[in-house]
Structure formats: C-alpha cells, structure tokens
N, C-alpha and C positions, 0 to 999 in steps of 0.2 A: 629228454630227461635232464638235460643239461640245464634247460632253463627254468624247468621244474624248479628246480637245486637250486637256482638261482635264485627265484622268488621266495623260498620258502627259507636261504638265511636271509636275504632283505629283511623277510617281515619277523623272524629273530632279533636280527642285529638292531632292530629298529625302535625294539621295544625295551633293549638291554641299553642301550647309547641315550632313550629321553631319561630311561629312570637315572641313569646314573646326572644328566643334567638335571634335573627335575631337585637331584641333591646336593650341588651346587649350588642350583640358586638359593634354597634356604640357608646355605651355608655363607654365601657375599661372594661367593671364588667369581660367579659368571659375571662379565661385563656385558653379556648379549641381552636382548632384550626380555623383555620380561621380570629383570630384574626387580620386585617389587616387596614389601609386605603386605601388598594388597591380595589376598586370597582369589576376587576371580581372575587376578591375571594369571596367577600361578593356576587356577582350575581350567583358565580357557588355553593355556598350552596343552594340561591335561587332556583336555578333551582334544584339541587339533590331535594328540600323539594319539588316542580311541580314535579319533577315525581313520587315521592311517592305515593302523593295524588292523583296525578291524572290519571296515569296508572297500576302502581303496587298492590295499594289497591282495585281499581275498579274489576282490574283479580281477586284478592284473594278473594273477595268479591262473584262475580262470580262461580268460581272453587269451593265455599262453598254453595251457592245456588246450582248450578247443583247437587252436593252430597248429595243435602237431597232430593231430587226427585227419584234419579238415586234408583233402588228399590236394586240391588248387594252391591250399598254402605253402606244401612242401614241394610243390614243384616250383615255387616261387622264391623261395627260401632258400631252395638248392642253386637257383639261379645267381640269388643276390650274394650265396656265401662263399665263393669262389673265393681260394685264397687270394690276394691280390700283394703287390710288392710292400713293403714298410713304410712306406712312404704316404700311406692308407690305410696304416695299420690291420694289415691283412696279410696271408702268406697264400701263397702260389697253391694251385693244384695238381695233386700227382696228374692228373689229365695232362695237362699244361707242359708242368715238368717233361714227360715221355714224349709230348707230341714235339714239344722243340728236341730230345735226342733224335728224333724220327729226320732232321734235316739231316740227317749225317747220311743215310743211303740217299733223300729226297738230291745233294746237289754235289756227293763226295761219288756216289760209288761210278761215275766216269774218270774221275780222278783216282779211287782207290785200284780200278782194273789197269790204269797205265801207268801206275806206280808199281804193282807185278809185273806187269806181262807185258808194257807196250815195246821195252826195251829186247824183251826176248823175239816179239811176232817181227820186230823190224831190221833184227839181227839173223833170225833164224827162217822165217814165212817171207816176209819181204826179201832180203837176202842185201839188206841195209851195210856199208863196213861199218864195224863196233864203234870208230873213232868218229864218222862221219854223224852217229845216232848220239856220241856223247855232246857235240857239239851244238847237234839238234835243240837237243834239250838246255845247255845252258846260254844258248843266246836267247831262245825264249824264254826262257826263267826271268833273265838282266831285265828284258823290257817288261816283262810282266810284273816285277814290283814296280817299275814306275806307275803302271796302272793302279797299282794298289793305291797310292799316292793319293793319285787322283780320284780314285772312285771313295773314298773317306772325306773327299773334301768336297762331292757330288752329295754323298749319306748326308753329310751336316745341314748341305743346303736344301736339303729334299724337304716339301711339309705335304702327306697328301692323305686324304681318308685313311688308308691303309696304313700309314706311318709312314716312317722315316727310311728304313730298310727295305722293306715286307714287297716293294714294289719293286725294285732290284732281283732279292732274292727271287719271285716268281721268275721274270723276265730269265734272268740268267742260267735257271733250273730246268727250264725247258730245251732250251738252246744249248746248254752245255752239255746234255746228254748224247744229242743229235751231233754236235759237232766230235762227240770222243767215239761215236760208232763208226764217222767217215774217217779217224784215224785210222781203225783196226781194216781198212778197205783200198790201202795203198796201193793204185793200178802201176800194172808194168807197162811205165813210161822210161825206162831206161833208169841209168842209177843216176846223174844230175838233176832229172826229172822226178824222181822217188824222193832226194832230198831235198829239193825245194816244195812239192808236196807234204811231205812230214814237218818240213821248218813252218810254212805257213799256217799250214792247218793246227798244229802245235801250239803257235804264238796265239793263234784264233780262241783255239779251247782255252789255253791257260788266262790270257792276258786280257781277255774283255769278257767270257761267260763266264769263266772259273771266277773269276776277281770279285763278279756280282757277288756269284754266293757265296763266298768266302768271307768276303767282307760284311758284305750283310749278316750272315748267321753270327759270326762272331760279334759284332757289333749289337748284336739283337739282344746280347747278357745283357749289356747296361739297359736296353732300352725298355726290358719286360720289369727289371724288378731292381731295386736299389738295396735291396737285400742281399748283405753276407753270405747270409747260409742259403738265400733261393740261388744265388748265383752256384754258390760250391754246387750245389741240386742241380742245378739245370748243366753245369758243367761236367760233373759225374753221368747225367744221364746220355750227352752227346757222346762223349766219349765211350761210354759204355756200346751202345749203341754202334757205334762206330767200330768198336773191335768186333762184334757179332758180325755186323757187317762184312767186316775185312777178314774173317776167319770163312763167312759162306763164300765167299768171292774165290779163298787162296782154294777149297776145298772143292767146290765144284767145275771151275772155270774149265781142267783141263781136263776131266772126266766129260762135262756137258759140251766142249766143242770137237769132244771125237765122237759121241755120240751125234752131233748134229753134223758129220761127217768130216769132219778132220781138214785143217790147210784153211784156204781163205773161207770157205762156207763154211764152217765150226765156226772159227771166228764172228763173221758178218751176224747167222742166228741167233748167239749167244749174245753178242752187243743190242741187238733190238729188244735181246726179251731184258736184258740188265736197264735198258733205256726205261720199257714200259713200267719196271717194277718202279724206276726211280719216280718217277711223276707220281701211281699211289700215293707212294711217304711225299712229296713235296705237295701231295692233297689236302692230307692231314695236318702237316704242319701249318699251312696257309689257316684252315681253319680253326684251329683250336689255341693257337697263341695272340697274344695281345701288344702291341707294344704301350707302354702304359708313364714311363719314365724320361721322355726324350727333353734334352735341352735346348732352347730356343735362343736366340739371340735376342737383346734387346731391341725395341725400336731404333730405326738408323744406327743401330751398331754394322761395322762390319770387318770382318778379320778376312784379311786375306793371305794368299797361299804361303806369301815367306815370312810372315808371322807362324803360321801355323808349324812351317821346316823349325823356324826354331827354338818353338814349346817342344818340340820333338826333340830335336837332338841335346836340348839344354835339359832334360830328363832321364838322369842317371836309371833309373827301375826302369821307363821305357828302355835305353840301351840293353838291360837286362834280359829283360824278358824277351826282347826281339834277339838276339843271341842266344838266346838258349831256345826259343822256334825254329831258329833256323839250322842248330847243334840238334836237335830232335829228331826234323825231319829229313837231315841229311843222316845220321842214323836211319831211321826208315827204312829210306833208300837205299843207303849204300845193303843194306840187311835184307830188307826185302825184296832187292830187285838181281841179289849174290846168291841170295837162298834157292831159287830155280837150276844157276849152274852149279850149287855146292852139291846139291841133290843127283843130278845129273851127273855130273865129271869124279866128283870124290866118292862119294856113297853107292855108285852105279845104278838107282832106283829110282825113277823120274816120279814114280807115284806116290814116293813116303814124303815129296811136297807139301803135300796136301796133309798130313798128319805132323810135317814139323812146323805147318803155321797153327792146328791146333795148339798144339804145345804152347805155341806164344801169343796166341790170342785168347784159348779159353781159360788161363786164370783172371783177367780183365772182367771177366762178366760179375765173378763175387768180389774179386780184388778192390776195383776201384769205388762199389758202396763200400767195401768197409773199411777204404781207407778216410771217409770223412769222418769217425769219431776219434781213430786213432791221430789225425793232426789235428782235431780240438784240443785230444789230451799231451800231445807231447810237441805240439807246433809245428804246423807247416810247413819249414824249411827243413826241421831235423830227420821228419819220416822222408821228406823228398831226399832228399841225401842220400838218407841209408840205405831207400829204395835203387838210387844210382850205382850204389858200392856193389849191392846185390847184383846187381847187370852189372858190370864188371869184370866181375868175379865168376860168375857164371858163365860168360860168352869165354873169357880168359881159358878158363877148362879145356877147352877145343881140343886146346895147344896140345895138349898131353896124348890125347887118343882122338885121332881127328877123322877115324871111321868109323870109329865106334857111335852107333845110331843112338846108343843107351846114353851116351856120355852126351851128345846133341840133343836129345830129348831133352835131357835134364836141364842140361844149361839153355836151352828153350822155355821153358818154363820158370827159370830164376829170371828169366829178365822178363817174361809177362807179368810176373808177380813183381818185380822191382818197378817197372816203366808205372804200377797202377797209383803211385803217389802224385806224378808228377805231370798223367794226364790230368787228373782229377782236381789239381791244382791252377794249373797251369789258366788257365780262363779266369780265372780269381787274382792272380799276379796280374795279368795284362790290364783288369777291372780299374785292380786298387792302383796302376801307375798311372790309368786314365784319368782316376778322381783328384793322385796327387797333381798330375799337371793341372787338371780345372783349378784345384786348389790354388797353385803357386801363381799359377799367370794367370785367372779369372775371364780366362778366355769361353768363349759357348761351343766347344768343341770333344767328341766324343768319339766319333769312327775313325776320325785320321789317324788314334790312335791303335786302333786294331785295325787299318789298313796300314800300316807298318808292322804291326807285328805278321800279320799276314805276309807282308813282303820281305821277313826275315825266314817265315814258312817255307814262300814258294821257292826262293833263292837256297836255301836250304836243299830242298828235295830238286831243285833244278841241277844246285851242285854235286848233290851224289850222284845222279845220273850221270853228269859228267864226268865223273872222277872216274865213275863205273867204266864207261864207255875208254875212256882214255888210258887207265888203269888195263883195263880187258885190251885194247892193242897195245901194249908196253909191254904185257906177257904173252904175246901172241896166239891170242886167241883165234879162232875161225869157227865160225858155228856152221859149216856149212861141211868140215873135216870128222870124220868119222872117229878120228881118237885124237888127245891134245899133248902136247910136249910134259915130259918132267916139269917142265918149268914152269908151265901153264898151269897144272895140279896146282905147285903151292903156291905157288900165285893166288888161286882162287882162295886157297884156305887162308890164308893172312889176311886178302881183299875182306872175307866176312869174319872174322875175327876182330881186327882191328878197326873195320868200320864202326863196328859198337863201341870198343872199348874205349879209344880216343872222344870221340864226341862226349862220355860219358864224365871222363877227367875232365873235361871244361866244363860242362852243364854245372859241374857242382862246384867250380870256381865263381860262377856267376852265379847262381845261388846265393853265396854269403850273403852280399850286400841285401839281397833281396829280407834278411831278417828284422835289418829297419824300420822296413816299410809294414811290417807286421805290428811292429810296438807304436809306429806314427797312425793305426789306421782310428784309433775315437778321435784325435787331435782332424783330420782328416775330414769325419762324417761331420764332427763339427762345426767347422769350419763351413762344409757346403751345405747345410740345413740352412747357416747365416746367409749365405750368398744367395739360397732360393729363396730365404721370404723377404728378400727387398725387395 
C-alpha cells in the first residue's frame, strides 16, 4: 500500500511541478532549458511531461501493484527490507533487535547463577570460609580484566566471514557454560584443595570464556548498527532480556535444585539443564544477527597495544562510564549476592527469595522500553539520575523497618524501577565514548573500548564479592551454625543496604560530565562520516 501511495503522489506531484514550470518559461524566470519563444520546444516539454504522466507512471504504478500480490516477490522483498544500521539508510529489525537481547541468557546466565548463588553453594554446600570465597573471587576478578584488555585488542584484529566478534562470542558461549557447571561441582578434596579448585576454575570461567562473551556481545552494538536509536534498541532489548532472565534464575534455582534432590545433585542437575537452555539462546543469536558496521584499519596502518592504553585512559567519558560499570555491578553484587542471607538471617523465610528478586527484576521488563521515550524527551542523563535518586531512596527505607517484608518489597521495586534508566542507557554511553575517542585520536579501534568497560564490569562484581566475603567474616558469619550473633543480624542489614546506596551516590557523580558528551554527539557523527569516506 505504501508504495501504491507512493506512486500515485509521484504522478500528482508530477504534473503540478511541469505546469507550474511550463509557466515560468513563458514568463523568462527559467534558466533551464527549453527556455524559447519557439512553440515546439515549449510543446515538446509538453509532451515529454504527457508521457510521463501518462504512460510511464501508470506502468510503474502497475509493475508495483503486480509485486505486492505476486507471493516470490514478497518473500523477496521481506528478505531485501530488513532494517539495516544508518549507515545504509535502513534500521534494524525487531527480529534482529530480540535476537541480540537473546545473548544475555545465550553467554550471561553462567555468570548470572554465580552472581546468586556461587557465593552461597561455596559457603554453605561446599563448606568454603566466607573470607577464603571473597578472596576467590577478587583475585580472579584483577586478572580477569587484564584479559579484557587483551581480548578488545584480539576483536579489532579479528577479520573473518562471521565478523569481527561473532566468532569469539560462539567459542566462548559454549565453554563458559560448561566451565560454570564444574564450579557448582566442587569435590571434597580437603579445604586447600576446594580453594585452589574454586580459584582456578574461577579465573577459567571469568577470565578467558566469560571475557569472549562479554566482550564480544558488548562490542557487537557498534558493530551491528551505527545507529542512535538501533543502539538505545538493541541495548533496552539486552538488558531487558537479561532481567527476565535474572528474575527465572533468582525464582526457580532453589525450588528446582531441591526438587532435583537437594546439596550437590540439585546443584550438578540444575547447572546442566541452565547450560543446555544457554546454547538455545546463543543459537539464535548466532543466527539472526549481523555484524554490518566494523572499522578496519588502513593498509599498513598499525596501532599497537600502548597506543591503544592510551586512547583509553586519555578519554575522560571512557573513564566514566567504566566507573560507573563497575559502581553498577559491584551493586549487583553486593545486593544480589546479600539478598539470600537478608532472606534467610533477618526475615526467617529462605523462600520469599525468590519473590523479593521479583520485586526487583519484574518492573525492568516494562520499565526499561519505556524508559527510551522519556530520555528522548527530558535527556538522558536527567532520567538516569532521577532513576539513581529513586534507588536510593528506596533501598534507604530498609533502615526504618528492616523486617517488615512489605517495607522490602516496596523498596525492591523502587530500585527495579530506578536501575531501568541506566540499564537502558548504559551501552549508548560506552558507544558514544567509543566514537569520541575514534574521533579525537583517529585511531581504527572499537572493542578495546568496551573491553575496558567490561573490565570495570568484572572488577566491579568481582569486588562486591569480595567485600561480601570479607565483610561476612568481619561480622562473623558461619554458614555452617545454626543461629548468628546480634551482631552478625545487623551486620547483614547494613551490608544490603548500604551496598546499594553508596554505589548509587557515585554513579550519579559520574554521570555529570557524561551530559557533554550528549550535546558533542552531531559534532561527533560528523566528524566520523568525514573520516569514513576518505
């Protein structure tokens, strides 16, 4: 119908734009041709403009109705009209859109179950000390962004059928599943032996399969579309995505491993069948995304590594936004991996778990679509903000009635509805600091800089583990003691209280500057449109 309507003001417009030249030329205005007092020149425009209208359009008119009937043309047509990035004057398709949110279980959800629970099974199943698990985790963390480093300056150099990323993320998507199932399977080998198994296998999952995908998917924004608003889209859909995710994980995990019989076999069965669902999603994602947008280096150009360190740290919005990755997911963690013992030690109800990560994951599923019209209209940084204040403010409440379940719900769901500006965001900050730096330093480089912000990610959620761990023996915790000291209680209530609210205060000091970079972003695209067509 569309191109019905198309055709039919063409041959409109067609015939309203010669007459009105047609009276110009008798008038002397036109300089174009035909300019004559000779009659047949003025009769033989006449007529070119009859046949326009009146055969030429009518066929094309024609030839365009026939093709939306003809059933070959429209499976052709559906083929060719795939939105595609700006850069092709095309935009993305919701196809597309969903199947890249879909990497979020395809290469996280071994990552999103030991971001719950790995801290608990290693404390409480394994019989791990707390101090010994926080440690686990943040020397694997340190080494793990170096890898980050490195695997963004592996991305750049990568050129293969599949792209640039796409052959990472597979590789590492399979492997990382499998290596986060032989986490949850920690043999009793004595406890020297338990932590040198948990550190190595640890560094394994985090630091070389976790890194693939991490880096890759994130790095996959720039690479599918150079598009604004595909980016905000495809970032709203990952995260979206990714809370659904994180909410089936907190809700069924400890229901489905007593049913698969409880202690290490719950575990072990629940980890295989969480593996096979992950490959699915990283099925689909493999197939239905494109990388379409990747930057090459020129002939015998070549940048190497401590050029690349420092386009990185000489980029204020990078510094930014890998500080506020890693202010995020050290929240997370400190929140999501407190929330098991706040349930348990303060509240006495280990099963209303699973109903207070509803609270905080199912406002994400509408929150975060419909936080992209409200930061078109009142900008980006202000709803992220106001989003932050909300979480704040909400977790703050605790304070006041810190058993009451009604008062945890609530402030559970202020901070699912605050956090959904800043997901939804967030992959669009790291974008646009990636294009600033191409900008400034004209360098051909694009994952190193989301393998940095990834390594403010992992360092983040590596140091709330830590702090957790370290924090939980400062208040003398024992998960292996059947009741915990006074002191141990508010211990735990402050550990998830304050985990939120502090990180939250910072996020939105770094923030600010990031407003900048919102008013620099046409000076920006401009700038790199020049740079691509030399």
């Amino acid at each position: 119908r569309c191109k019905m309507y198309s055709a039919y003001t063409e041959w409109r417009s067609a015939g309203s734009l010669e007459s009105e030249r047609i009276k110009r030329i008798h008038s002397g205005e036109d300089p174009m041709q035909y300019k004559s007092n000779d009659l047949s020149a003025d009769w033989k425009m006449h007529y070119d403009w009859k046949w326009r209208i009146s055969v030429e359009l009518p066929v094309e008119y024609l030839r365009r109705f026939i093709d939306l009937l003809d059933s070959k043309s429209r499976k052709e047509r559906k083929k060719r009209g795939k939105r595609m990035s700006k850069n092709t004057g095309k935009r993305l398709s919701k196809k597309e859109i969903i199947s890249y949110g879909m990497a979020s279980p395809a290469v996280n959800i071994g990552a999103l179950i030991c971001g719950s629970f790995l801290s608990m099974y290693f404390t409480d199943i394994a019989g791990i000390p707390a101090a010994a698990v926080g440690m686990i985790f943040l020397v694997a963390r340190i080494f793990d962004g170096v890898s980050d480093i490195l695997m963004g300056v592996l991305i750049d150099k990568t050129k293969t059928k599949m792209g640039k990323a796409k052959p990472w993320i597979l590789v590492g998507g399979l492997f990382s599943g499998f290596s986060a199932a032989l986490l949850f399977n920690v043999p009793h080998i004595g406890t020297t032996g338990m932590i040198i198994y948990g550190t190595v296998l640890y560094f394994v999952f985090t630091g070389i399969f976790n890194t693939m995908t991490g880096v890759g998917v994130s790095t996959s924004v720039a690479l599918i579309t150079d598009n604004v608003a595909d980016r905000t889209a495809l970032g709203a859909s990952f995260q979206t995505i990714q809370s659904m995710t994180s909410l089936v994980i907190s809700m069924s995990a400890m229901p489905l491993v007593t049913v698969f019989g409880g202690g290490q076999k719950g575990w072990t069965v629940f980890m295989i069948l969480a593996v096979f669902v992950g490959y699915v999603f990283l099925y689909v994602f493999m197939k239905n995304t494109k990388e379409r947008h990747s930057v090459e280096a020129k002939k015998g150009e070549k940048v190497g590594l401590g050029a690349c360190l420092k386009a990185l740290f000489t980029n204020q919005y990078f510094l930014c936004t890998t500080g506020i990755g890693l202010l995020l997911n050290l929240q997370l963690a400190m929140v999501g991996s407190t929330g098991i013992y706040y349930a348990n030690q303060i509240l006495k109800n280990p099963i209303i778990f699973s109903l207070m990560s509803v609270a905080m994951y199912a406002p994400k599923f509408f929150g975060i679509p419909l936080c992209v019209p409200l930061m078109n209209k009142f900008g980006t940084k202000n709803v992220t903000i106001a989003g932050l204040v909300v979480v704040a403010a909400g977790m703050g409440s605790i304070l006041l009635v810190p058993k009451s379940v009604t008062v945890v719900f609530i402030a559970l769901l202020l901070k699912g509805i605050g956090t959904c500006p800043l997901l939804a965001s967030f992959s669009v900050y790291t974008s646009a600091a990636a294009d600033y730096g191409r900008y400034k330093t004209k360098l051909p480089m694009q994952s190193i800089y989301f393998s940095g912000t990834s390594f403010g990610n992992k360092v983040g959620a590596g140091l709330g583990g830590a702090l957790l761990g370290g924090l939980l023996s400062f208040i003398g915790y024992d998960g292996l003691a059947k009741t915990q000291t006074a002191m141990t209680l508010a211990g735990i209530k402050y550990i998830y209280v304050f985990g939120a609210v502090i990180p939250c205060i910072l996020m939105i000091l770094l923030l600010i500057p990031l407003g900048k970079l919102e008013k620099m972003r046409p000076e920006i695209e401009a700038g790199l449109r020049e740079m691509d067509n030399q």
